[in-house]
C-alpha positions, 0 to 999 in steps of 0.5 A: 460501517457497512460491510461495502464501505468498509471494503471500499475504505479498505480499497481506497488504503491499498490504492493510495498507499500503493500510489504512492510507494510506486511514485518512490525512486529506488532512493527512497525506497531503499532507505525505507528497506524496501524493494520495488518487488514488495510494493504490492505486498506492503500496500495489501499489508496496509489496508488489510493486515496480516 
């Protein structure tokens, strides 16, 4: 993988993943231990670690 398609995968992980954690009601997002203040976070975890 190119260093550009491997960034654009990575961008598509965060996008999708933050998505779809926002389309989450504050249910959901609770039984997942989440608060809607760590969406960003736990998508930018998802795509690029740390």
């Amino acid at each position: 993988m190119t260093k550009i398609s491997e960034a654009l995968a990575r961008r598509k992980v965060y996008r999708q993943t933050l998505n779809e954690l926002r389309s989450l009601s504050r249910r959901e997002l609770d039984d997942l231990g989440l608060h809607a203040s760590m969406i960003t976070r736990v998508a930018y975890e998802a795509a690029y670690g740390k």
